[in-house]
C-alpha positions as a Markdown table, in Angstrom:
| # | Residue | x | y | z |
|---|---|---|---|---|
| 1 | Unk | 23.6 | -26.1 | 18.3 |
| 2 | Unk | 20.5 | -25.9 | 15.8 |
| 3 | Unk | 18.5 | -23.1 | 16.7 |
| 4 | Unk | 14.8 | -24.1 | 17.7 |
| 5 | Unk | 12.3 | -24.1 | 14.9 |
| 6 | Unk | 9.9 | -20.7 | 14.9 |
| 7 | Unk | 6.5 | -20.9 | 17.4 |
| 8 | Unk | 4.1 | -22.3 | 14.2 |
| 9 | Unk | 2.0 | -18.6 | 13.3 |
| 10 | Unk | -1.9 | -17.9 | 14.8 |
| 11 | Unk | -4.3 | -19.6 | 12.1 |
| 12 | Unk | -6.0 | -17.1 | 10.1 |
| 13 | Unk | -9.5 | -16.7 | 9.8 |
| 14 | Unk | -11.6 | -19.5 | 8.4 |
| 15 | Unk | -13.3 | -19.5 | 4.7 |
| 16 | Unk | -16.6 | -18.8 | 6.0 |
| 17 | Unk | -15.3 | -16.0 | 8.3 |
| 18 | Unk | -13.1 | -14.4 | 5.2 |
| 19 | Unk | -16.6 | -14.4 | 3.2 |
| 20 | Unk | -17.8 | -12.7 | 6.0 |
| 21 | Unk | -15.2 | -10.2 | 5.8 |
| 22 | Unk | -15.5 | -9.8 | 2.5 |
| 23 | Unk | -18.9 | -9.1 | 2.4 |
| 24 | Unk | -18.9 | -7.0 | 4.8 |
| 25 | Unk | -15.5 | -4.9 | 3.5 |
| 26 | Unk | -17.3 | -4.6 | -0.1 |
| 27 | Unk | -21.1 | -3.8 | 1.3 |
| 28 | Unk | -18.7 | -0.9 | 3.2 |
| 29 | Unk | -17.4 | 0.8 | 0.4 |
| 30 | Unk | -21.1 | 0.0 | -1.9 |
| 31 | Unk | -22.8 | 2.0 | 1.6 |
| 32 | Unk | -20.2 | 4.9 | 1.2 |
| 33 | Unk | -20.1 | 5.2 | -3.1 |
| 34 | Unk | -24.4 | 4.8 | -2.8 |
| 35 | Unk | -24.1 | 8.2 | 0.1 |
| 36 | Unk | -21.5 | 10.2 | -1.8 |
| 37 | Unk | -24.0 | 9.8 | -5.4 |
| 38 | Unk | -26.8 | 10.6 | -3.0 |
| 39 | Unk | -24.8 | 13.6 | -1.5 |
| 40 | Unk | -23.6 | 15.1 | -5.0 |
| 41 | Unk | -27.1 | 14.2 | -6.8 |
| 42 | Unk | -25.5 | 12.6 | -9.5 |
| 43 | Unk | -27.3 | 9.7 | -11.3 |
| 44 | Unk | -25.1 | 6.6 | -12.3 |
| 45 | Unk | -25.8 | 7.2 | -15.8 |
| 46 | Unk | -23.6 | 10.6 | -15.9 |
| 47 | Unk | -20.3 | 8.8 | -14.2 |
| 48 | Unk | -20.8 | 6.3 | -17.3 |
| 49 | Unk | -21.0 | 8.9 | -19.6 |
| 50 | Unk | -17.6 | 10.7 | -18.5 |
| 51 | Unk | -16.0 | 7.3 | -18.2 |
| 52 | Unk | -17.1 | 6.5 | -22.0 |
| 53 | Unk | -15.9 | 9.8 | -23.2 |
| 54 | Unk | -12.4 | 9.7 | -21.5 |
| 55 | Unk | -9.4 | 9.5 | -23.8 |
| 56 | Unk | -8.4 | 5.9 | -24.2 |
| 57 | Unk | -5.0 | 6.6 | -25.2 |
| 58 | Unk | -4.3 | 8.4 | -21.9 |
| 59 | Unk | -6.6 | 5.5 | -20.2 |
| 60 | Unk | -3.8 | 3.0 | -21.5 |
| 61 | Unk | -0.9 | 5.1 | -20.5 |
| 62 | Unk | -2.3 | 5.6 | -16.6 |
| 63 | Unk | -3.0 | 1.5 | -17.0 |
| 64 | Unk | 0.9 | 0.8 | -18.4 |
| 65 | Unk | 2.4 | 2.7 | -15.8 |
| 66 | Unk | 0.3 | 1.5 | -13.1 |
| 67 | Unk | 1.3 | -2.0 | -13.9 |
| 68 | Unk | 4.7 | -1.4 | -15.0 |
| 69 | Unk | 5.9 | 0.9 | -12.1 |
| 70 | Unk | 3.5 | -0.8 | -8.9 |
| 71 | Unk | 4.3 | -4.5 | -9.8 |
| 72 | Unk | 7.7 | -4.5 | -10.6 |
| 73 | Unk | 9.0 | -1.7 | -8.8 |
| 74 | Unk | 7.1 | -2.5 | -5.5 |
| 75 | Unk | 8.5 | -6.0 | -6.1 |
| 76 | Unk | 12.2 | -4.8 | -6.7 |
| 77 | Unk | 12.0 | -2.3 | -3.9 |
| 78 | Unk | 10.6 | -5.1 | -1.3 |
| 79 | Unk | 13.5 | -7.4 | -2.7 |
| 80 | Unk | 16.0 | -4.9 | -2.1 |
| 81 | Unk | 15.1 | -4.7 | 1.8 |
| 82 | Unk | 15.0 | -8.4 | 1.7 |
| 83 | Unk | 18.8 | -8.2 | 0.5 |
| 84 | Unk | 19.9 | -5.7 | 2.4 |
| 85 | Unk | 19.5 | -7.6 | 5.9 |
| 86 | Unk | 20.7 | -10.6 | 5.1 |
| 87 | Unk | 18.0 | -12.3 | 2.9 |
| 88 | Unk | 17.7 | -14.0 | -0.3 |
| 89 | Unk | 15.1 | -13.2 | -2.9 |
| 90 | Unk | 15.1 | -12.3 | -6.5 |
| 91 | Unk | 12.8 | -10.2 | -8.0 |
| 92 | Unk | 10.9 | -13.3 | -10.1 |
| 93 | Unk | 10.0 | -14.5 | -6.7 |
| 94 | Unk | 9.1 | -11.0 | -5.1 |
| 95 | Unk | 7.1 | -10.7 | -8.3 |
| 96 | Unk | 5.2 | -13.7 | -8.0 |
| 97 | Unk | 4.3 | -13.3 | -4.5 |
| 98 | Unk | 3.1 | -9.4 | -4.8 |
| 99 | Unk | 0.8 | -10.6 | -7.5 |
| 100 | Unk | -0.6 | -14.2 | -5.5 |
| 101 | Unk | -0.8 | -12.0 | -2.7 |
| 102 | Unk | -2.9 | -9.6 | -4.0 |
| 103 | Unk | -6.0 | -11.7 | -4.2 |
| 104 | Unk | -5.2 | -12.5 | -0.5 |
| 105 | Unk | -5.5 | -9.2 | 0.6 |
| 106 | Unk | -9.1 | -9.0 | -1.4 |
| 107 | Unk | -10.4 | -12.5 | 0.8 |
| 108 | Unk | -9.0 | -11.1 | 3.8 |
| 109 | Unk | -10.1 | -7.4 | 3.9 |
| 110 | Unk | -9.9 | -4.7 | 6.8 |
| 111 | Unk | -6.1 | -4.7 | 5.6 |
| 112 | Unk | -5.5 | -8.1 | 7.5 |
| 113 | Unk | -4.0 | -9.9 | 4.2 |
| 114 | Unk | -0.4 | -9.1 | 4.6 |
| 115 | Unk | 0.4 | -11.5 | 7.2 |
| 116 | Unk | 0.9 | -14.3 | 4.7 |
| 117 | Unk | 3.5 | -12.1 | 3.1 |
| 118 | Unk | 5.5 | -12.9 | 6.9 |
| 119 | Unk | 5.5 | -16.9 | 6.1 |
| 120 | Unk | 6.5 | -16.6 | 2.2 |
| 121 | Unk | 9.7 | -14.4 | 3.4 |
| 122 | Unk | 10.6 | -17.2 | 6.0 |
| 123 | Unk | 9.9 | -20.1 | 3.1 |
| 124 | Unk | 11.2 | -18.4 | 0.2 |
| 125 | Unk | 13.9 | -15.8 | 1.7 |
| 126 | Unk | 15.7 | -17.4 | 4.4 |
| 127 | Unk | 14.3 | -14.9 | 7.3 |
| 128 | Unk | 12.5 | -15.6 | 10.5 |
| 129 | Unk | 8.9 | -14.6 | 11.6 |
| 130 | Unk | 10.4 | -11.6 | 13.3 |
| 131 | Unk | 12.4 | -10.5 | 10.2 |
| 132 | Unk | 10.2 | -11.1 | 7.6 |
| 133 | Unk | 7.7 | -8.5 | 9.3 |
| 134 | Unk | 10.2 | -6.0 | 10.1 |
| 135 | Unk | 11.6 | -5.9 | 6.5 |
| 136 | Unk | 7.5 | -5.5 | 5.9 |
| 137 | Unk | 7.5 | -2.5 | 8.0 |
| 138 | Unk | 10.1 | -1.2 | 6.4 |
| 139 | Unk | 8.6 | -1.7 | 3.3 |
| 140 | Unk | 5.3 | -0.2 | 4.3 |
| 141 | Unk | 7.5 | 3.1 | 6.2 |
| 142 | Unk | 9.6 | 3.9 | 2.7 |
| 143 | Unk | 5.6 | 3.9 | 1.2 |
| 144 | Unk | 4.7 | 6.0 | 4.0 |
| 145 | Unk | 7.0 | 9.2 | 3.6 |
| 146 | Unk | 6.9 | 8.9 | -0.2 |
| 147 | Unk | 3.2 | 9.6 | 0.6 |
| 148 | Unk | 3.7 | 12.4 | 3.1 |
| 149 | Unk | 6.5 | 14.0 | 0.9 |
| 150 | Unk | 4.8 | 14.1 | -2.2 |
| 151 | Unk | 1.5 | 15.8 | -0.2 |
| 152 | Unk | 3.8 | 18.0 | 1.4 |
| 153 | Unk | 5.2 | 19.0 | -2.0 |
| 154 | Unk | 1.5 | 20.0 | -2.8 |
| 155 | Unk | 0.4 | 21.3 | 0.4 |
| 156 | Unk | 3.1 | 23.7 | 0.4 |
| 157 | Unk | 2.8 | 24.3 | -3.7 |
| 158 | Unk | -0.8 | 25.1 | -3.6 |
| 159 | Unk | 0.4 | 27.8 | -0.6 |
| 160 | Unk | -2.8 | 26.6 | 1.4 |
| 161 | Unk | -3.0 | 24.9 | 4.8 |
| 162 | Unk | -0.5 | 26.1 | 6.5 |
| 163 | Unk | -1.4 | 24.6 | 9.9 |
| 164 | Unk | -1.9 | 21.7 | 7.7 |
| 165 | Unk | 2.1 | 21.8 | 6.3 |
| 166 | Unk | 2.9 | 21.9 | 9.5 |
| 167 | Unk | 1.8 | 19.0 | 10.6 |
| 168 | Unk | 2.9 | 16.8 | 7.7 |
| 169 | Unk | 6.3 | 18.2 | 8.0 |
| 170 | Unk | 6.5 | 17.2 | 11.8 |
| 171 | Unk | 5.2 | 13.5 | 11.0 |
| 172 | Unk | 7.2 | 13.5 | 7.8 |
| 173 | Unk | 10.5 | 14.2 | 10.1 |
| 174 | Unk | 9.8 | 11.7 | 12.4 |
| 175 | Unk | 9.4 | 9.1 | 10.1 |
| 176 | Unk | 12.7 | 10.3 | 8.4 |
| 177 | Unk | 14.3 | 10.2 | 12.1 |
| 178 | Unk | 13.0 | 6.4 | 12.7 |
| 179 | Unk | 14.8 | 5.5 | 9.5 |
| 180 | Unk | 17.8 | 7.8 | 9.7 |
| 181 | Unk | 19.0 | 7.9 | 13.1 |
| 182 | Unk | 19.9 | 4.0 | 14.1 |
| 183 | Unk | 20.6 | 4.7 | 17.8 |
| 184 | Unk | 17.0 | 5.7 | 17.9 |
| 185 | Unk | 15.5 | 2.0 | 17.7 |
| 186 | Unk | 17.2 | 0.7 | 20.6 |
| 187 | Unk | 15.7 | 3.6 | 22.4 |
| 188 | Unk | 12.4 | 2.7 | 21.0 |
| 189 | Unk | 12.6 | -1.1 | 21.7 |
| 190 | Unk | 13.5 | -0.2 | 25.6 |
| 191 | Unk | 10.7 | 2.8 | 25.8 |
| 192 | Unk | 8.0 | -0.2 | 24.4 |
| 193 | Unk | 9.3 | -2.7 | 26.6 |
| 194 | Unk | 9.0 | -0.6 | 29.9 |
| 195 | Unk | 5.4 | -0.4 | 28.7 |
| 196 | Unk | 5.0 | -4.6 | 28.2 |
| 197 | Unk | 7.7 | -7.1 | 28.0 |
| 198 | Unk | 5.9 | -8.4 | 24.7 |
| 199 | Unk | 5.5 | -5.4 | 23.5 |
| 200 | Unk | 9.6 | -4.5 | 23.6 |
| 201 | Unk | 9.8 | -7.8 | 21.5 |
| 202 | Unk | 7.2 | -6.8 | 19.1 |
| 203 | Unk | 8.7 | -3.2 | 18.2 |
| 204 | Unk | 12.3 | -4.9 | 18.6 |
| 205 | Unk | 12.1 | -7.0 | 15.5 |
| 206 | Unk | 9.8 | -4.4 | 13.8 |
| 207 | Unk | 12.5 | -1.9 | 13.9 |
| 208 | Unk | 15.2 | -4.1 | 13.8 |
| 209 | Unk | 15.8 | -3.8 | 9.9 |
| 210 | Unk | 16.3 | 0.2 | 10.2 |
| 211 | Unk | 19.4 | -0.8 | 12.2 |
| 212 | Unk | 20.4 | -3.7 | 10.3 |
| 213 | Unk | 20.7 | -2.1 | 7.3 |
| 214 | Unk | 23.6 | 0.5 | 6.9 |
| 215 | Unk | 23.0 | 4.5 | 6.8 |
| 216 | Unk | 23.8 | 4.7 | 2.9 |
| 217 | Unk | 21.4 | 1.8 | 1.5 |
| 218 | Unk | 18.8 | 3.2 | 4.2 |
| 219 | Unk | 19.2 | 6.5 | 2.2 |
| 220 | Unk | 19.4 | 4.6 | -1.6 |
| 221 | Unk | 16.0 | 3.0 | -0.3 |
| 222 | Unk | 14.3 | 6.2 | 1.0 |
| 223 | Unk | 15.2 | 7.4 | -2.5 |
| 224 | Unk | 13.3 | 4.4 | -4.0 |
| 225 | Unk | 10.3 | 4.8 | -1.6 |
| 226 | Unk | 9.9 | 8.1 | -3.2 |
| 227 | Unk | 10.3 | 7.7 | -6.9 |
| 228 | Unk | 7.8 | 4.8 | -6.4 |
| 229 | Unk | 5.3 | 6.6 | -4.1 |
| 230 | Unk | 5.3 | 9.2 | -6.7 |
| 231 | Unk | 3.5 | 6.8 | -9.4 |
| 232 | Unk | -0.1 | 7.2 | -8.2 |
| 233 | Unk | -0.1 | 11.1 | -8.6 |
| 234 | Unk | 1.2 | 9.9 | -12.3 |
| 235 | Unk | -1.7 | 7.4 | -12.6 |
| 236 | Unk | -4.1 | 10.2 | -11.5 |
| 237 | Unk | -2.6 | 12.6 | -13.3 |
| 238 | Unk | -3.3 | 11.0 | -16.7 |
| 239 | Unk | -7.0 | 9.2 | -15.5 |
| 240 | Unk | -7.8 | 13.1 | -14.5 |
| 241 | Unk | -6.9 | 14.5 | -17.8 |
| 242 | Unk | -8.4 | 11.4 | -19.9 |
| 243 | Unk | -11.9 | 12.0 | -18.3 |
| 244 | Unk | -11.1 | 15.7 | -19.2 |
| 245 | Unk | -11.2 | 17.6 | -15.4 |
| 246 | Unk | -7.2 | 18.2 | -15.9 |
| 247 | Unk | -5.4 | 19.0 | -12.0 |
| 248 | Unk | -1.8 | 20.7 | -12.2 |
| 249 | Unk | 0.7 | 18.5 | -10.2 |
| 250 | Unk | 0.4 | 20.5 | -7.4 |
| 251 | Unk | -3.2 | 19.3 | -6.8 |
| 252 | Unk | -2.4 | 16.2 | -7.6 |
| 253 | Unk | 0.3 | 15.8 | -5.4 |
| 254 | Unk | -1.8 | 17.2 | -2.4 |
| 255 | Unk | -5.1 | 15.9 | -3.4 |
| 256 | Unk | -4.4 | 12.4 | -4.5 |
| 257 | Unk | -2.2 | 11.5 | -1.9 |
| 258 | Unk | -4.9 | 13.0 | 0.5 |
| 259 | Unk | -7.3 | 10.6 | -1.0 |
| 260 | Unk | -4.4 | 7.9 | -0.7 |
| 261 | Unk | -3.9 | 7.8 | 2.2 |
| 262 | Unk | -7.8 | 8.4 | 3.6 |
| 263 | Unk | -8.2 | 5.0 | 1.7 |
| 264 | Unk | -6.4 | 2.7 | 4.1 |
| 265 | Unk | -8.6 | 3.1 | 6.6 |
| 266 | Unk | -10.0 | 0.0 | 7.3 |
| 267 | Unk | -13.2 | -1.2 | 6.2 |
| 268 | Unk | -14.2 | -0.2 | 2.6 |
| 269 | Unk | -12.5 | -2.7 | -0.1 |
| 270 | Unk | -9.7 | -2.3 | -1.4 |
| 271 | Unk | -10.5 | 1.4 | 0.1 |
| 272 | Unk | -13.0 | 1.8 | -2.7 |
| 273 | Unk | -15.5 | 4.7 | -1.9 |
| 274 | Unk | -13.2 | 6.3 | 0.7 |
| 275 | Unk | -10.9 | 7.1 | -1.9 |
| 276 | Unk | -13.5 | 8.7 | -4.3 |
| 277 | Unk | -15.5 | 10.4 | -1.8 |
| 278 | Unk | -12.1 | 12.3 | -0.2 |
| 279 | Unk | -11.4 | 13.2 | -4.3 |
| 280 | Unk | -14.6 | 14.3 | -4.6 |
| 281 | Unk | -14.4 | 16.4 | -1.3 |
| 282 | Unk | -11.2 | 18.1 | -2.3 |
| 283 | Unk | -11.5 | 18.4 | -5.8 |
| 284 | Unk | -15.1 | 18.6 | -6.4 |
| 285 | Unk | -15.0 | 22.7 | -6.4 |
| 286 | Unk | -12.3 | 22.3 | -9.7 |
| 287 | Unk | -14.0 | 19.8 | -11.9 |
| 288 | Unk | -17.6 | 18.9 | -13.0 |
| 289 | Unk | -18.7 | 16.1 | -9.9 |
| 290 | Unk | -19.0 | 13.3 | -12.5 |
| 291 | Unk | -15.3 | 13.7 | -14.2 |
| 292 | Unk | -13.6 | 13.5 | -10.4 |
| 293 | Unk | -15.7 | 10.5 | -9.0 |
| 294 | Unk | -15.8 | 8.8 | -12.7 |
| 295 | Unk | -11.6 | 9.6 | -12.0 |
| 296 | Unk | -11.4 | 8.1 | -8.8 |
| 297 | Unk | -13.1 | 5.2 | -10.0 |
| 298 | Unk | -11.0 | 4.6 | -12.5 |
| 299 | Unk | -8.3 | 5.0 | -10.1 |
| 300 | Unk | -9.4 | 2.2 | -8.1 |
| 301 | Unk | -10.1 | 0.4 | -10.7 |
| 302 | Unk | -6.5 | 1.1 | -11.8 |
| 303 | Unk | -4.2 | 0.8 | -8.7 |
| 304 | Unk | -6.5 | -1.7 | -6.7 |
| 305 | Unk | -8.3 | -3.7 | -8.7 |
| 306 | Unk | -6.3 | -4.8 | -11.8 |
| 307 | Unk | -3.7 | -5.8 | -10.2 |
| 308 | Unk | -5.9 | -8.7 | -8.1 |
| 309 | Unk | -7.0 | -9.5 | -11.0 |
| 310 | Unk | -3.9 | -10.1 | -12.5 |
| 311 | Unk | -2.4 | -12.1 | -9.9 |
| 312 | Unk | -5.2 | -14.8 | -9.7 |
| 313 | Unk | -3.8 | -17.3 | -11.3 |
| 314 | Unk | -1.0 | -17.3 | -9.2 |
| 315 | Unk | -3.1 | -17.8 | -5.7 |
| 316 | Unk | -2.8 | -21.7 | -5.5 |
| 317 | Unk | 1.1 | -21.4 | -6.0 |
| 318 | Unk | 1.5 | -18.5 | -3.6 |
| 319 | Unk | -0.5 | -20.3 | -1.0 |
| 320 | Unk | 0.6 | -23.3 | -1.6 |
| 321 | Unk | 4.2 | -21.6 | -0.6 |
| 322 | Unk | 3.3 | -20.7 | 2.8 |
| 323 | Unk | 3.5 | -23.9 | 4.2 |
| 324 | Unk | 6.9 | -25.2 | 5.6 |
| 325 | Unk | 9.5 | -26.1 | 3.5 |
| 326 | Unk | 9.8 | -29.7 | 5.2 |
| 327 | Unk | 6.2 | -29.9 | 4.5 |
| 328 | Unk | 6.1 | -29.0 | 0.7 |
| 329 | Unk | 9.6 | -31.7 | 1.1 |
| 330 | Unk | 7.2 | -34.2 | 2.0 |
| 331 | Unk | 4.6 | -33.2 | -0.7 |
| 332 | Unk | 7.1 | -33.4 | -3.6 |
């Protein structure tokens, strides 16, 4: 017996409430760079400067790897989540739609864009509703504890925060435990639904990919998650050292991914003026003012912003993928 086809997804917001958003996402982070200039007393003119004088060579490594390592290995690593419960996608197509998704994400801010990523992975790699969001979540975790390892490593490094290490070792088990320990989901799923039927179902198919996929690629994956969640410390390392306010990679590692992960709160575009304002916070003490904020700019500019601007001219074809496939049958 066929199976029935999936409930049709909630329409997203309109194009006048997504301009609205967006407005309101990049007057955010204009509101928060404006009060950090204010709070250092630091004129415009001075970030310039230390931008202008930054070595380009270094500039175009941090850009390279950037590119290089976010694109394609964020794309290979989704892909090989995809494959490993049961779906089909090569890493062309997981390509293409991290790059047409990325402008997405910039017209539907307050971290709200990835939903279309759900009805691409049902279109383009044979999974349902329910699985392309778990393998999403899984995606997103294997991010998750490269970040809180890598700050860890730097917390404990620097010898400094020890209530602080504390804590991120505690989360950064957890999070290991969810992915490790497959009996643990079911337990989940049965704890949620107590709470609310719906609710059961939600965290049901959101976990069901860390028992779908066997203990060793689980391992290979968390592996992955934190070779690739080490490339914005990279990225910072160089843009810190071209604007010439050098960190060792102990500050980077705690600092950076500090800043990281301060930065998806939502709000601020593309977390633009959180991000600087926690680098400026932490590292402020170590480096003249203008060198760390003209760094965290160019970090944004760097991890967040090139990349949406790379992928525009792949929007129509990645939106024009979420419909159906019976309706893009029908428009052929």
């Amino acid at each position: 017996m066929p199976s029935a086809p999936p409930a049709p997804p909630a329409p997203g917001p309109g194009p006048l409430r997504r301009l609205a958003l967006l407005a309101l996402s990049a007057t955010l982070s204009a509101v928060v760079i404006a009060a950090l200039l204010a709070t250092v007393e630091l004129p415009v003119e001075a970030i310039l400067e230390a931008v202008k004088r930054a070595d380009r060579r270094l500039l175009l490594a941090a850009v390279l790897v950037s590119l290089l390592c976010q694109l394609i290995g964020g794309a290979d690593k989704l892909r090989r989540v995809v494959l490993a419960v049961g779906g089909d996608l090569t890493l062309r197509t997981a390509l293409a739609m991290r790059l047409g998704a990325g402008p997405l994400r910039l017209a539907t801010p307050f971290k709200s864009g990835g939903a279309a990523n759900v009805l691409f992975l049902r279109n383009h790699a044979g999974l349902t509703l329910a699985g392309g969001a778990g393998c999403l979540a899984f995606d997103r975790g294997l991010n998750l504890v490269g970040l809180l390892f890598w700050m860890l490593i730097g917390v404990l490094s620097l010898g400094a925060g020890r209530s602080l290490g504390l804590l991120l070792a505690l989360a950064l088990t957890a999070l290991l435990l969810v992915f490790l320990i497959a009996d643990l989901h079911h337990r989940m799923t049965r704890l949620a639904g107590l709470l609310h039927p719906r609710l059961g179902s939600l965290v049901g198919d959101l976990l069901a990919p860390f028992a779908q996929v066997d203990a060793l690629t689980r391992l290979g994956l968390l592996c992955y998650g934190l070779l690739f969640q080490s490339v914005p410390s990279l990225v910072a390392w160089l843009l810190f050292a071209a604007v010439g306010a050098p960190l060792g990679l102990a500050e980077v590692f705690a600092f950076v991914n500090t800043a990281m992960l301060v930065a998806q709160i939502p709000g601020p575009l593309a977390g633009i003026g959180l991000r600087e304002a926690s680098l400026v916070a932490l590292v402020g003490h170590r480096a003249p003012e203008e060198a760390v904020l003209a760094a965290g700019l160019l970090l944004s500019l760097t991890l967040s912003v090139l990349p949406l601007l790379i992928g525009l001219p792949l929007l129509p074809w990645y939106l024009h993928r979420l419909a159906p496939a019976e309706q893009d049958a029908r428009d052929q």
